[in-house]
ZAMARGU-4260 file (C-alpha; in steps of 0.2 Angstrom, whole numbers, plus 5000, padded with zeros to 4 digits):
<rodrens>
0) 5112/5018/5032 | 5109/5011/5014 | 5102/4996/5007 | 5109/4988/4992 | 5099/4982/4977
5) 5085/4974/4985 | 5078/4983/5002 | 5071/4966/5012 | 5063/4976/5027 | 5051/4984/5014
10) 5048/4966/5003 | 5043/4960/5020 | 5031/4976/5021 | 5023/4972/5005 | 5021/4952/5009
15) 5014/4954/5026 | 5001/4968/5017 | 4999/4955/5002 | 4994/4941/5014 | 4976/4947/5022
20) 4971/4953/5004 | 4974/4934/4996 | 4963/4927/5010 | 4950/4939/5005 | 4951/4934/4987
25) 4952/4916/4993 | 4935/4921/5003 | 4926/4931/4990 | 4928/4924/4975 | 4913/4930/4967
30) 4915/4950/4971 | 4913/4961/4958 | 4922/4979/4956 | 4907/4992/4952 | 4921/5004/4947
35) 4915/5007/4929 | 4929/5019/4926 | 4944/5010/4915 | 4955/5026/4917 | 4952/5024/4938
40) 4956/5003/4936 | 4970/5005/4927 | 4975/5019/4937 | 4974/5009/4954 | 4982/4993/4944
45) 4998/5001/4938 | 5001/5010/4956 | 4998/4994/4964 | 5011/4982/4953 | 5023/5000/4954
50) 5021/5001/4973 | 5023/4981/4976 | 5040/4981/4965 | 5048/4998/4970 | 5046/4994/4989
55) 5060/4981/4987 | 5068/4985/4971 | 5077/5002/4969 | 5075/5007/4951 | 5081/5023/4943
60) 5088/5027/4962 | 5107/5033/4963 | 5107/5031/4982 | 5094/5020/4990 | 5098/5024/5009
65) 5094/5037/5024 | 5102/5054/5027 | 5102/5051/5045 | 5096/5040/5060 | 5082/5048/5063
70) 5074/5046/5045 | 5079/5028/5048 | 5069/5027/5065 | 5055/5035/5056 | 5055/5025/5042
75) 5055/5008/5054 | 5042/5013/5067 | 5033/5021/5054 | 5031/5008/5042 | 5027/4994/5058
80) 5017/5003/5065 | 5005/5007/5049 | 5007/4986/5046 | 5001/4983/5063 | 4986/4994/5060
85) 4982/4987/5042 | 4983/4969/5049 | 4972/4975/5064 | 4958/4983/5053 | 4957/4967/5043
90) 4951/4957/5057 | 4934/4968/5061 | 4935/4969/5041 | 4932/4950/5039 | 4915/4949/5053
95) 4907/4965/5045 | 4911/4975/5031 | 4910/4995/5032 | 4914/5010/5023 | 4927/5017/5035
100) 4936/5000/5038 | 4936/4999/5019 | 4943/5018/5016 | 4955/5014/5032 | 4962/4998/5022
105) 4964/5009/5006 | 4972/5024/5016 | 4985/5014/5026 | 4995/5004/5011 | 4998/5022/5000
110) 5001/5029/5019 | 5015/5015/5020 | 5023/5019/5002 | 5022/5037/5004 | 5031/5034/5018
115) 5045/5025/5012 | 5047/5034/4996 | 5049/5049/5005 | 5061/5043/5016 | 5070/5035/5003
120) 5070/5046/4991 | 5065/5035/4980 | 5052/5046/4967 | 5046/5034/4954 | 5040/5024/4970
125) 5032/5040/4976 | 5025/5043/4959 | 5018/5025/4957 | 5009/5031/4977 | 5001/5044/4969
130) 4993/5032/4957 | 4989/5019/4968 | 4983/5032/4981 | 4970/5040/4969 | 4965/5025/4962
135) 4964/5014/4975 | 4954/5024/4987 | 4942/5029/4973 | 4937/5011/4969 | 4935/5004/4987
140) 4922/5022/4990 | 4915/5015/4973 | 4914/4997/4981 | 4909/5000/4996 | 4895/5018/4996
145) 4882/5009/5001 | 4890/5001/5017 | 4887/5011/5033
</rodrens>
């Protein structure tokens, strides 16, 4: 139960994720980030890129794999499951923006590389989640506060 240098279910993951989010920008082109914080952006920006890459690419990793079945079953439905609902919160996301949907579209992408970089052992992705996780959410609240 081991990948080999490049883990396809999780690039797949991070393309399906990326896909809503290029629409967006396609959308709303002239959005602005109100996060004034450069320590929070650059926070959210490394994560991001870190998450993105490390969710295919096993770097500093001696054994990219699953102790078990079960892990491997978690780390399947797990991940598809948290997919489905991030693609499903987009659609209501798109008619009206709110505050939860935006908090729910920040929580579910560091939800999905926790996930996998605790199955997979794979710290540095865990580490780059941590990053992303903070930052990320932090920004959209910043973004989105005065949404109900």
């Amino acid at each position: 139960m081991e990948f080999g240098w490049i883990n396809l279910f999780g690039a797949v993951i991070v393309t399906v994720m990326l896909i809503p989010n290029i629409v967006y920008a396609l959308r709303t082109k002239d959005s602005v980030n109100k996060c004034k914080s450069r320590i929070m952006n650059l926070t959210e920006q490394i994560g991001r890129y870190g998450c993105m890459t490390l969710m295919w690419l096993p770097l500093l990793v001696w054994k990219f794999g699953f102790l078990n079945v079960e892990e491997m079953l978690v780390y399947v439905v797990g991940n598809l499951g948290l997919t489905v609902a991030y693609i499903i919160i987009w659609i209501p996301y798109f008619k009206r923006k709110t505050l939860g949907k935006a908090i729910a579209l920040a929580v579910i992408p560091t939800c999905i590389f926790l996930l996998s970089g605790l199955l997979l052992r794979h710290w540095l992705l865990v580490l780059a989640t941590l990053l992303f996780g903070m930052g990320h959410i932090y920004i959209t609240y910043q973004n989105h506060a005065d949404l109900k």
